[in-house]
N, C-alpha and C positions, 0 to 999 in steps of 0.2 A: 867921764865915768865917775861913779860917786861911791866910794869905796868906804866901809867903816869896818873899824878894831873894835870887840866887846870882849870884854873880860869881867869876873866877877865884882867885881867893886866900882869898874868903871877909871880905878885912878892910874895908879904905876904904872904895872904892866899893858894894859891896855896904851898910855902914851908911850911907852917902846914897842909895843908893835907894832903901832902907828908911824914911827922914824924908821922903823924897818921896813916897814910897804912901802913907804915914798923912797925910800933910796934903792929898793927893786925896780918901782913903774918909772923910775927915772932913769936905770941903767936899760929897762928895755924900753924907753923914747916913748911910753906912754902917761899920755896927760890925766892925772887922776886927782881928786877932791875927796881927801882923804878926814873922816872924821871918827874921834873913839868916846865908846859909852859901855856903860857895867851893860851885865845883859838883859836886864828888868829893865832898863829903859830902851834899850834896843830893841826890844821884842816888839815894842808900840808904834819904832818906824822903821823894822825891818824890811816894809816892799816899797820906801823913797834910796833905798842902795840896792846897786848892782852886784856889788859884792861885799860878803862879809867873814872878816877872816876872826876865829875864834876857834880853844881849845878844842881839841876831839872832844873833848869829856862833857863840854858843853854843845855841842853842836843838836843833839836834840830839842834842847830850847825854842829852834825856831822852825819846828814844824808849820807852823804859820806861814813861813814866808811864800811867798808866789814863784811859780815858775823859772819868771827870769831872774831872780835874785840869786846867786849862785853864794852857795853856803860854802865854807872853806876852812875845815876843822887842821887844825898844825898840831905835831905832837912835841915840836920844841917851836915856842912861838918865838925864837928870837934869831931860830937858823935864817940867815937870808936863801941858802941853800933851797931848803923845801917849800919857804917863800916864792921863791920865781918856779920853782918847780909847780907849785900846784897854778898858780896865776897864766903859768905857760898850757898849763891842761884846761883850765874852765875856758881858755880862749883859742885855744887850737892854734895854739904855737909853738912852732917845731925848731 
C-alpha cells in the first residue's frame, strides 16, 4: 500500500506524520510505503497513493483525487490515537 503525509510546506510536520503512520501500519502488521510532500506537490500525484493523510483544514485540496485514494483529514496530526482510528475506518477494520 503506498501511503503519503502532505502538509503545507512539505518539510517538519509532514516527516512526523510520516513516523507516525509507519509506526501505526507497523503495530497493525500492515505493510505500507510511506511517503511525505507539502501539498502543491501532492496534488500532481495524489491518484499513484492509496492513501493520504493530511490536516482537516487541508483536505479540500485534493478534490482531484480518484475514487480509490482514500483522503484522511487528522485534526491532531501527531495523535497515533486517531491515526489508527481513521486507517481502521477507510479499511474496515474492527
Amino acid at each position: 500500500m503506498k501511503v503519503l503525509a502532505a502538509c503545507g510546506n512539505g518539510m517538519g510536520s509532514s516527516q512526523m506524520i510520516k513516523m507516525k503512520i509507519i509506526k501505526v501500519f507497523k503495530r497493525l502488521e500492515i505493510d505500507v510505503d510511506v511517503d511525505h510532500l507539502s501539498v502543491g506537490e501532492a496534488k500532481s500525484v495524489i491518484n499513484s497513493y492509496d492513501m493520504v493523510f493530511v490536516s482537516e483544514s487541508l483536505v479540500s485540496n485534493f478534490s482531484n483525487a480518484r475514487s480509490k485514494t482514500k483522503i484522511i483529514g487528522l485534526r491532531n496530526l501527531l495523535s497515533e490515537v486517531e491515526i489508527e482510528g481513521k486507517i481502521k475506518e477507510a479499511l474496515n477494520i474492527k
